[in-house]
C-alpha positions as CSV (number, residue, x, y, z in Angstrom):
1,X,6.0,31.7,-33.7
2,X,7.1,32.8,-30.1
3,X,9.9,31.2,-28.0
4,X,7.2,29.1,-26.6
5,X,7.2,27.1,-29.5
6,X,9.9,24.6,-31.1
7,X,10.1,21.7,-33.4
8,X,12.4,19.0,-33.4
9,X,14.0,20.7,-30.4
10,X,17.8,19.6,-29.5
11,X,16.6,19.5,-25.9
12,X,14.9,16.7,-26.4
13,X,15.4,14.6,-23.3
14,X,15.2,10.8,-22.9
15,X,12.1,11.6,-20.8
16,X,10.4,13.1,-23.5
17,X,11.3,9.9,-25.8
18,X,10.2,7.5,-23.0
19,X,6.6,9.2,-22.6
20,X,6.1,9.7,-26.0
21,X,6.7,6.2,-26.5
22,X,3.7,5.9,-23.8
23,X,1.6,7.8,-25.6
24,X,2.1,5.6,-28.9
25,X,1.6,2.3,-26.6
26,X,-2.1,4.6,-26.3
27,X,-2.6,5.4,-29.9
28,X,-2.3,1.5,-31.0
29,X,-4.9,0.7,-28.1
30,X,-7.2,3.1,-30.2
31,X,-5.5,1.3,-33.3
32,X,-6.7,-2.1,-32.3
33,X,-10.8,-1.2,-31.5
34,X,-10.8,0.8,-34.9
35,X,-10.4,4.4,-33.4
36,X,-7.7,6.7,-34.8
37,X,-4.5,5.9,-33.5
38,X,-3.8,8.8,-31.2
39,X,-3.0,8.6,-28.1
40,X,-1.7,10.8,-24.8
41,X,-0.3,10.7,-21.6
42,X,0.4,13.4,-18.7
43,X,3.1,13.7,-16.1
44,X,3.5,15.6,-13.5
45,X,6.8,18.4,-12.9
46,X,8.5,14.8,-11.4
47,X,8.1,12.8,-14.3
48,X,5.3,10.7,-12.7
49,X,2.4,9.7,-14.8
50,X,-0.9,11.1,-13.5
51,X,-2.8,9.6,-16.8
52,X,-3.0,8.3,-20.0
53,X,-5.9,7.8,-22.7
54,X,-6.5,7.1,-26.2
55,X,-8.8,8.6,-29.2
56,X,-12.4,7.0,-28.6
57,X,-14.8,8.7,-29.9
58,X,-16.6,6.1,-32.1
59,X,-17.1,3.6,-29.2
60,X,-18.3,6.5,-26.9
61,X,-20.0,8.2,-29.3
62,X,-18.7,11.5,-27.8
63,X,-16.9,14.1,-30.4
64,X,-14.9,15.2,-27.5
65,X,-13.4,11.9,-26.6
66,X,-10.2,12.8,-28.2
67,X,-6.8,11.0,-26.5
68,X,-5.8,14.3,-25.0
69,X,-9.3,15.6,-23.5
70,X,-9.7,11.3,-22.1
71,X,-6.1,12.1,-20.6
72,X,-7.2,15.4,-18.8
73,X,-9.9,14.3,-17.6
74,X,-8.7,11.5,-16.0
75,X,-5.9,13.3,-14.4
76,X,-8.7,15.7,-13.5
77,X,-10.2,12.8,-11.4
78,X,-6.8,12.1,-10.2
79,X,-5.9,15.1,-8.5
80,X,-9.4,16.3,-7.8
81,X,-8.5,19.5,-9.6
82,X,-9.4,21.0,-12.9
83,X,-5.8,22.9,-13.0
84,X,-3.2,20.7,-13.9
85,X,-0.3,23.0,-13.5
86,X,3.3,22.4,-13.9
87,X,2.2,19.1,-16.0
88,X,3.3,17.7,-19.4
89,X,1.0,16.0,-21.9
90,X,2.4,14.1,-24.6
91,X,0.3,13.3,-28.0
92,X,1.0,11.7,-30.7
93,X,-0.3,13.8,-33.3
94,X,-0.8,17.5,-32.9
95,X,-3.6,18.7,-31.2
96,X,-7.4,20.3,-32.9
97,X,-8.8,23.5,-31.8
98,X,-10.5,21.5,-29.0
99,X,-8.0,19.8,-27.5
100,X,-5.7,22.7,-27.6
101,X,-8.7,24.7,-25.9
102,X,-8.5,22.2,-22.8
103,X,-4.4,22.2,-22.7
104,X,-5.0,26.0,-22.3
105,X,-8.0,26.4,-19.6
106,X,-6.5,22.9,-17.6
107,X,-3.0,25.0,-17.5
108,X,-0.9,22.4,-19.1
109,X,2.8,23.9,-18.9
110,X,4.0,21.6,-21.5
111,X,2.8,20.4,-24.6
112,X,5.2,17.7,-26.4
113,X,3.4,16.0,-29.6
114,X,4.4,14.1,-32.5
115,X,3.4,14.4,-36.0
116,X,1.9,17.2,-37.1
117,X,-1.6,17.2,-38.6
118,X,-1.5,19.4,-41.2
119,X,-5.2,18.8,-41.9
120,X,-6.6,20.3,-38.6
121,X,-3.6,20.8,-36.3
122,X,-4.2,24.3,-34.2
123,X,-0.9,24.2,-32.7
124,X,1.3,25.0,-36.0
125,X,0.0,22.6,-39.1
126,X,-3.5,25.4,-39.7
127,X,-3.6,27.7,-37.0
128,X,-1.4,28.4,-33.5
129,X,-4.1,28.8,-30.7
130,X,-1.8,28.2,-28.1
131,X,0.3,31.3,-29.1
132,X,-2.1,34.1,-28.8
133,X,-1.9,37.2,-27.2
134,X,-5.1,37.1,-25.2
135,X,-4.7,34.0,-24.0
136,X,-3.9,33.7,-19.9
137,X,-1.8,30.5,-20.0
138,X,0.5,29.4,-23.1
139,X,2.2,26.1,-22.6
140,X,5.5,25.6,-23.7
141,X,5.3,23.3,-26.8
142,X,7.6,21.5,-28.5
143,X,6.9,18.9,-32.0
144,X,8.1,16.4,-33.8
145,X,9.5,13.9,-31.1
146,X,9.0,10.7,-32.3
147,X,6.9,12.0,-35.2
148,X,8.1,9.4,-37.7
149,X,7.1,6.6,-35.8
150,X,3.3,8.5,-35.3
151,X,3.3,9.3,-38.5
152,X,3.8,5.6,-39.7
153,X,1.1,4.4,-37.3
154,X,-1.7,7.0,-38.7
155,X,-0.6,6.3,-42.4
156,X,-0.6,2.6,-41.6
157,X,-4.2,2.9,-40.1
158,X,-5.8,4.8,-42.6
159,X,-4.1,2.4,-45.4
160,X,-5.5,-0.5,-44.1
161,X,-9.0,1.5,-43.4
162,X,-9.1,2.5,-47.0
163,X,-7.8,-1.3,-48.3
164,X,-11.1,-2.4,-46.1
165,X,-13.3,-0.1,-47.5
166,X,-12.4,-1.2,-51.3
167,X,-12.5,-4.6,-50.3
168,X,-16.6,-4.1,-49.1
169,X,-17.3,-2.8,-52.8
């Protein structure tokens, strides 16, 4: 990994604790309608929310309706601008190959996330997209703030998800 890249930073600011504690407000709205608890929420370079959104991809029955990509694009909206420059999203769980694809192209200059997702995450878990050479834009990104409590949520989730599913047999 690059200097672009820490986990479990000492710089961690309260800021960085206060939106990520957004963003899991987010991920147990997606908790509650049965969608993966994941959720995200972007500020701008004065530490004003532009927008939030949580994983929803079952209920919209669009692949792409991830918390982070429902966060960009409503900040998209917001601005009336597909460059979010000088912006910070916080997600709870570290991003896919998708979402990591939009943080890049949208310009995000900082990517703060929780638990890693060492299934799919393309940040650091199975691959580092955001670090490569040919890219035009890396983010900053930093990990693991608040990653216990994201971590509890998504094991909680899929506990009681599997606990429903033996219960139907």
């Amino acid at each position: 990994m690059t200097d672009h890249f820490s986990v479990l930073a000492s710089s961690v600011s309260e800021q960085d604790h206060y939106w990520m504690a957004q963003a899991l407000i987010e991920a147990a709205k997606a908790a509650e309608i049965g969608e993966v608890p994941v959720g995200a929420v972007l500020v701008d370079a004065q530490g004003s929310e532009i927008a939030r959104g949580h994983n929803f991809p079952i209920g919209l029955h669009d692949p792409s309706a991830h918390a982070e990509i429902r966060a960009l694009r409503a900040a998209g909206e917001a601005l009336q601008n597909y460059r979010l420059v000088n912006t910070t999203l916080y997600v709870t769980l570290e991003p896919c190959a998708m979402c990591v694809g939009a943080i890049v192209h949208a310009r995000v200059g900082r990517l703060v996330f929780g638990a890693l997702e060492p299934k799919a995450g393309a940040v650091v878990s199975q691959e580092q997209l955001a670090d490569k050479h040919w890219l035009n834009h890396r983010p900053e990104i930093m990990g693991g703030v608040l990653a216990d409590e994201a971590g509890a949520m998504l094991s909680q989730f899929f506990k009681q998800r599997r606990a429903a599913r033996r219960a139907e047999k």
